[in-house]
PAKE-572978 format. One record per residue (C-alpha): x, y, z; residue in one letter. Coordinates in steps of 0.1 Angstrom, whole numbers, plus 5000, padded with zeros to 4 digits. Layout:
REM PAKE-572978
XYZa;...
This chain:
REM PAKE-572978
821214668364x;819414338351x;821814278326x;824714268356x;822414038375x;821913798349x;825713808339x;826613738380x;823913458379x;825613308347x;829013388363x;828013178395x;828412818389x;825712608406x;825912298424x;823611988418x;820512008435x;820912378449x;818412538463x;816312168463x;815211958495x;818011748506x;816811408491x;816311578455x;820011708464x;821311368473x;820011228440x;821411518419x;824811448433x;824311068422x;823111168392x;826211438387x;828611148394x;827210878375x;827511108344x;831011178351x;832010798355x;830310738324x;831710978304x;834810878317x;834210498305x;833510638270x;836810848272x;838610508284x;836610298260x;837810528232x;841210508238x;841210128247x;839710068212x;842810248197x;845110038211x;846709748203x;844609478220x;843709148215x;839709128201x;839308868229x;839809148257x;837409408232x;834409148244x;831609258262x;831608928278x;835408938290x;835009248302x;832109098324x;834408878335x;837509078342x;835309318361x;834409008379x;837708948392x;837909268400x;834909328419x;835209058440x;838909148452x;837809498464x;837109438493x;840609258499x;842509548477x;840009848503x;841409628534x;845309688522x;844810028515x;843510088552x;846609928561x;848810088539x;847410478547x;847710388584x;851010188583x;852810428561x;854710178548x;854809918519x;856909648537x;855309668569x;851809618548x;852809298535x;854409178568x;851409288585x;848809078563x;851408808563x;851508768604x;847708888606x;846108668579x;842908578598x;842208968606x;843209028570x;840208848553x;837808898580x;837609208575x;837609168536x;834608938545x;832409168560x;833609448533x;832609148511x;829209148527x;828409528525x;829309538493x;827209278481x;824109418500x;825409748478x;824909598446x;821809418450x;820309778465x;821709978437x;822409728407x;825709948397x;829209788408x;830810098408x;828510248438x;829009878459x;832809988454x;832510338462x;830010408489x;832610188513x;835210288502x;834710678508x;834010688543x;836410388553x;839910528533x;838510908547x;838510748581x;842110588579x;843710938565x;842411118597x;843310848619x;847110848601x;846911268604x;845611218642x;848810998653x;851411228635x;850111558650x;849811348689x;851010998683x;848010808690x;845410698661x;841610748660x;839810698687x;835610578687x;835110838714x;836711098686x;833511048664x;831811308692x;834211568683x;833311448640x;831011808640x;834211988649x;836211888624x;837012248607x;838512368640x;840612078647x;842012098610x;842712448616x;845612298647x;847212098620x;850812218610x;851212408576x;852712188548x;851711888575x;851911508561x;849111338551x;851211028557x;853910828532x;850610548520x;848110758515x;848610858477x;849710538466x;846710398481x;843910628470x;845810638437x;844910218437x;841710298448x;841110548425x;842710328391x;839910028407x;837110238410x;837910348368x;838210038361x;835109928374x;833710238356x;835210098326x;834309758328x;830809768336x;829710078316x;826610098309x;825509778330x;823109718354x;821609438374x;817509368366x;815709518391x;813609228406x;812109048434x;815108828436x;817609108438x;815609298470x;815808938487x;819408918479x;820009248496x;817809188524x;819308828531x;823008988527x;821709308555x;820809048579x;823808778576x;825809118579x;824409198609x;824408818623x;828108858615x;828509188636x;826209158666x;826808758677x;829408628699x;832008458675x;833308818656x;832908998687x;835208738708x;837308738678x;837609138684x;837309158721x;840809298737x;842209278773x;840909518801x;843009838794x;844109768759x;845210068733x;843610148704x;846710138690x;847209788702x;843609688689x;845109828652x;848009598655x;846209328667x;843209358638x;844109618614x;842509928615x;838809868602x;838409548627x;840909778656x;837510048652x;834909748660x;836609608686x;836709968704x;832909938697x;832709578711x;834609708742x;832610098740x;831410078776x;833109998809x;831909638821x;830209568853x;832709428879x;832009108889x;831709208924x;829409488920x;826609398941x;824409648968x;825909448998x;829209498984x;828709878980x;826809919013x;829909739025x;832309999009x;830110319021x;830710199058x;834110149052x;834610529036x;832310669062x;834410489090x;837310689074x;836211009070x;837411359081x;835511569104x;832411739091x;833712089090x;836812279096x;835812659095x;837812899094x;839113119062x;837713069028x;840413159007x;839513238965x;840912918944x;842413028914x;843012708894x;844612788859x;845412548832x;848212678809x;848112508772x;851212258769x;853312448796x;856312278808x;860212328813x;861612368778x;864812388795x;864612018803x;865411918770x;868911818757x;870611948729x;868812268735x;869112618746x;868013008751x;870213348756x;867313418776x;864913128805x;861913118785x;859713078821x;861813328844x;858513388865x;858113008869x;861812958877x;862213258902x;858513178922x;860012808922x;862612898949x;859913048971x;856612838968x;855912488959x;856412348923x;857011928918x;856011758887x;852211698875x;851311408861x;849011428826x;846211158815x;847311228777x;850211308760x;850411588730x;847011688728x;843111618749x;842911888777x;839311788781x;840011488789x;842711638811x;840511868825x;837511628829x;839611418858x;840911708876x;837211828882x;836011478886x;838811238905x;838110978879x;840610778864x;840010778828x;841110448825x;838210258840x;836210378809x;834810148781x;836910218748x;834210408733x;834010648757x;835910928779x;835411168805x;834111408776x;831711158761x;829510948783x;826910808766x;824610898791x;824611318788x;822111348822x;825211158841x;827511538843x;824711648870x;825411308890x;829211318888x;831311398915x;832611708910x;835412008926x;832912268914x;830112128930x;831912108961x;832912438959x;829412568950x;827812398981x;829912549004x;829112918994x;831413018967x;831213148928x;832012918906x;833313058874x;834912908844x;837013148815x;838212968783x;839913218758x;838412978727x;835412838721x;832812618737x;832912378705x;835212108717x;834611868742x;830911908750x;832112188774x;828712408767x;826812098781x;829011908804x;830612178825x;827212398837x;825712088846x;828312018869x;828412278891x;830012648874x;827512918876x;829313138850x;831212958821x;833013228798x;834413208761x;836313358737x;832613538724x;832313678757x;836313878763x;835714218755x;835814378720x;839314418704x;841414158734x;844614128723x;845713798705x;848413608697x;849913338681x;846513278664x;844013248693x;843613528721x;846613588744x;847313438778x;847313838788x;843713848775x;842813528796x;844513698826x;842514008817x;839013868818x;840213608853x;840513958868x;837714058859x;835513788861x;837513778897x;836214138909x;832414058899x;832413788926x;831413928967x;832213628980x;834613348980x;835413238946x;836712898926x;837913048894x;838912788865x;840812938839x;842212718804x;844812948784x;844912888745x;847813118731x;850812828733x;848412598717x;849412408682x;850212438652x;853712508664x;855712648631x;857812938617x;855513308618x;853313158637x;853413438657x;854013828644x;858213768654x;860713568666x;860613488706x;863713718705x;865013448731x;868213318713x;867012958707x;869912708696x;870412368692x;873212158673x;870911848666x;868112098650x;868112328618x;865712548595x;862512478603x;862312208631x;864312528654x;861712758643x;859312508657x;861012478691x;861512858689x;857612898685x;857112718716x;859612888734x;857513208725x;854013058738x;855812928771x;857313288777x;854113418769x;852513238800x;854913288822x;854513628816x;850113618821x;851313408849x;853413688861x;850713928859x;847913738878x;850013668905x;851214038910x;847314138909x;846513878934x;849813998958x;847814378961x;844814168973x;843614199006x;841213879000x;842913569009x;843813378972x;845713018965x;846513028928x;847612678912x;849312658876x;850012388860x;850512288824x;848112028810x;850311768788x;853311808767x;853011958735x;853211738700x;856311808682x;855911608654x;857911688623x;858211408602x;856211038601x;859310868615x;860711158642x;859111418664x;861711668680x;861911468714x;863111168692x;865811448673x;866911588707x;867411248728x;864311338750x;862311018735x;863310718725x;860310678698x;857510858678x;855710558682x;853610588716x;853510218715x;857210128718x;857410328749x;857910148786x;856410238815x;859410488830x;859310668793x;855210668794x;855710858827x;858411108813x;856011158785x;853211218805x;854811468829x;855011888829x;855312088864x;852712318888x;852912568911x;851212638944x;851012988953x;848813208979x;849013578994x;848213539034x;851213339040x;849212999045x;851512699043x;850012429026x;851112059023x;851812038991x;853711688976x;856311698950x;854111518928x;850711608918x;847811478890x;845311448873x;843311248893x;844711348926x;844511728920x;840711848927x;840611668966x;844111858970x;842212178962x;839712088984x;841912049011x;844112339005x;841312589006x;839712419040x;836712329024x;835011979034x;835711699010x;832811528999x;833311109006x;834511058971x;837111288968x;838511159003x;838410818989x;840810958964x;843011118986x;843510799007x;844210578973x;846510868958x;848810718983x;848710438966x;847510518933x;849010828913x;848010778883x;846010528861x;845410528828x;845810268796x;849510138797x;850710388823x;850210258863x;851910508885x;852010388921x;852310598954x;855610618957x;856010758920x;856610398904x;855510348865x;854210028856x;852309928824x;849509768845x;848309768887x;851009538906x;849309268924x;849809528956x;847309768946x;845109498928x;842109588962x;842509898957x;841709948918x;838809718927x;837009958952x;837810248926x;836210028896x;833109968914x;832710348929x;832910478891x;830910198880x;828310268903x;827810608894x;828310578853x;826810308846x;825210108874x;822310128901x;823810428916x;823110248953x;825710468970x;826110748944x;824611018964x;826110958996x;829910998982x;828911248963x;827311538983x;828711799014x;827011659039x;827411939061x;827612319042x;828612609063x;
């Protein structure tokens, strides 16, 4: 028996530092590395001393000065790669640092400047090169990874989501790009960081008082650099700007701190308390009757994972509808189009404005609805499921994943649900599908969670089966629907065939619910809706909207304001058992949705969510580079028309984010509960 355990104990190999305290483990690790790089400068010094060279370059002292050169363009050679992994292309590179120049070597200067402080703190050139370089190149991959899955790059409000990161790899695509630049530049990055290696074996700086003065000095003209007015002016966008505008603009190291610059929504220049007194008399002048009585249906609201009318697409077709239940309740109850926040992925974000009414894009770049930087703020925020809760019903939330993305586990108790269900919480052995658990299973557990409730109830349920990857055996079969197209082949129609599959598959759950609700006697409105159009991205040039005519561009950024809108659209459905007929418009979103489920189920609005459905009549959606206006127009910023309006909005959110909170309370609340 010993003899086995010592041979599985000589079998395991053991990692630097295991089993030590975490700062013995750090230095193990530096330790573990610094004997590979030297080992591999004696390798390379081996072979260089075999070859051919002239003595002159054999020189300890020209190798001092080589690895001068060399040191000091890193930080110019780190900035290209950035650009180069992000860019995915050699040309547009050079044409970028050609037409950008002054972004270009500012942010080689501040590299510069860390590295520097690097060297004098650790005396080896080789760490100064590689302790930037690591977390700065890792960052551009995942930002290049993050636009091809949903066509927009990193994002400084992302970095909540960084403790996450094995579940949102696990959506990536099989045999997914890591992008056209990103070998050739780590491969330049990695032949730098041996040559430094190389060149400076063996060397390192005198430790000395001079050298901890250098560093210090270098930390705080660093920090001069980052925190005064010039770099951030320099950096500082226009109100509304994209990050992926800020990347053309400064690259994608100086695109991140400008975000950062810009993290939190700025205080109107109008917000005053006699300016929001003035506002509160004005919504109070406006507002509905107190209380309307009368039957308190069960709202259903259910939020389908990238639903939308496959059929809309050209150049494609089924033997079979793929959303037959959708298609047939369409001719009987009311359906229209609803308008997303986000395109190809961020149902949090999604989901974050239906509950709230907020327009996401009043936030500072740094944040989203998701992410405030003040976590207390979710129990101050106006909120559907507050409503809800104050006037006597359940409040229950069932989300067949887990309550790892989006700060859900915090955010969405403190605003109002009293139950909020996961995937941990379905029963033993629910069905799944396609990866995740089933839309059946999510309709399962609404049911359930449904018939625990006495009284009236606001159910919230967000489906998961249709979510990505989207790929080939991806699920157990083909969707058996008879997908076609002449402009796709091989695997880009098993991608769209995929989708076809999670698309029947909620029409299917949503089949099933509504039958269930039909044998109810309590009174029920259920609304369906699917949360953004899925990411179809194939390769780094096309996605399959580009392939089948749908899209003009992969590139979110060459879009206009009629294909933003396209882009940002899927459908709903209103549907209820006790015959009630609701006014229900042919267009419906984000923002506009939670006072509309207010008003359909009779419940009192609170002043907030009345103010939005007075400016939906002017304001349909608004977020970054997509203004949709009342009578469904897309512009890429507010017309000079509903410039008042976006003015009250911006100081009603800032007032209750970020500012005194003078009227906060009043709009918030039911003033009068039944």
């Amino acid at each position: 028996m010993k003899l086995a355990e010592e041979k599985e104990k000589k079998g395991k190999r053991r990692l630097p530092g295991e089993g030590e305290p975490w700062g013995e483990r750090l230095r193990a690790y530096r330790r573990a590395v610094t004997r590979a790089v030297e080992e591999m400068g004696r390798s390379l010094s081996w072979w260089m001393g075999r070859l051919p060279l002239p003595r002159a370059w054999r020189e300890p002292q020209f190798r001092r000065r080589l690895g001068g050169i060399l040191l000091v363009s890193t930080p110019l050679l780190l900035t290209f790669c950035c650009q180069l992994i992000t860019l995915r292309s050699l040309g547009e590179t050079f044409v970028w640092l050609g037409g950008h120049l002054p972004a270009a070597l500012l942010t080689a200067g501040l590299l510069f400047l860390a590295e520097l402080a690097l060297l004098m703190a650790f005396g080896r050139p080789f760490w100064a090169v590689l302790l930037p370089a690591v977390p700065v190149t890792g960052l551009a991959v995942v930002s290049t990874v993050k636009e091809l899955v949903n066509g927009a790059p990193l994002l400084l409000s992302d970095f909540s989501m960084a403790g996450q990161a094995g579940s949102i790899a696990g959506f990536l695509r099989p045999g997914m790009s890591w992008g056209r630049g990103t070998l050739p530049a780590l491969l330049l990055l990695g032949a730098v960081l041996a040559g430094l290696g190389l060149l400076y074996r063996g060397f390192t700086l005198a430790p000395g008082r001079y050298r901890a003065v250098g560093c210090e000095l270098t930390v705080v003209v660093l920090a001069v650099a980052l925190f005064t007015m010039p770099l951030q002016g320099f950096a500082a966008g226009e109100e509304g700007e994209t990050q992926a505008g800020r990347n053309e603009r400064l690259g994608f190291l100086l695109g991140l701190y400008s975000a950062g610059v810009d993290s939190v929504m700025s205080q109107p220049g109008d917000y005053t308390e006699d300016n929001m007194n003035r506002i509160l008399l004005e919504l109070e002048a406006k507002a509905e009757p107190a209380s309307r009585g009368g039957v308190k249906p069960n709202v259903v609201l259910l939020v389908s994972e990238s639903f939308f009318d496959i059929t809309q697409l050209p150049h494609l077709s089924f033997d079979r509808d793929p959303i037959l239940n959708f298609r047939a309740l369409s001719r009987t109850w009311p359906t229209g189009t609803f308008l997303s926040n986000t395109y190809g992925g961020g149902t949090g974000n999604v989901e974050m404005e239906i509950l709230t009414g907020i327009p996401s894009a009043f936030l500072g770049a740094g944040e989203s609805l998701t992410t405030l930087a003040d976590p207390g703020v979710y129990g101050r925020l106006p909120s559907v499921v507050r409503a809800f809760s104050e006037q006597g019903y359940g409040t229950v939330m069932v989300h067949s994943y887990t309550d790892s993305l989006y700060n859900r586990g915090v955010n969405l108790p403190q605003m109002g649900f009293d139950r909020t269900l996961y995937q941990k919480d379905f029963p033993k052995g629910a069905q799944e599908s396609g990866g995740f658990l089933s839309d059946h299973s999510l309709t399962q557990e609404l049911i359930r969670q449904f018939e625990r409730e006495e009284g009236p109830v606001f159910l919230y349920g967000l489906s998961m089966e249709n979510h990505p990857p989207y790929h080939g055996g991806k699920f157990s079969q083909p969707s058996g629907l008879g997908t076609e197209s002449g402009e796709l082949v091989g695997e880009e129609l098993e991608i769209m065939d995929t989708l076809a599959h999670g698309l029947r598959d909620a029409d299917v759950a949503l089949g099933e619910l509504l039958d269930y609700f039909d044998r109810r006697e309590e009174p029920t409105i259920v609304v369906f809706l699917g949360d953004h159009l899925p990411g179809l991205y194939v390769t780094e040039e096309d996605n399959l909207y580009t392939a089948l005519g749908y899209s003009s561009s992969s590139n979110t950024q060459d879009w206009g304001a009629e294909e933003m809108k396209r882009m940002h659209s899927t459908c709903f459905l209103v549907w209820n058992n006790y015959g009630a007929e609701l006014e229900v418009p042919e267009t419906l979103s984000c923002t506009s949705l939670g006072a509309y489920l207010l008003e359909w189920a009779g419940a009192e609005k609170p002043l907030y969510f009345q103010w939005a459905a007075q400016a939906f009549q002017e304001i349909q959606l608004y977020r970054s580079r997509l203004f949709v206006s009342g009578d469904g127009t897309p512009y890429e910023k507010p017309p000079q028309e509903a410039e008042e309006t976006v003015a009250v909005w911006r100081n009603l959110v800032y007032d209750m984010l970020y500012g005194k909170g003078y009227i906060e309370e009043e709009i918030r609340k039911v003033k009068n509960e039944k």
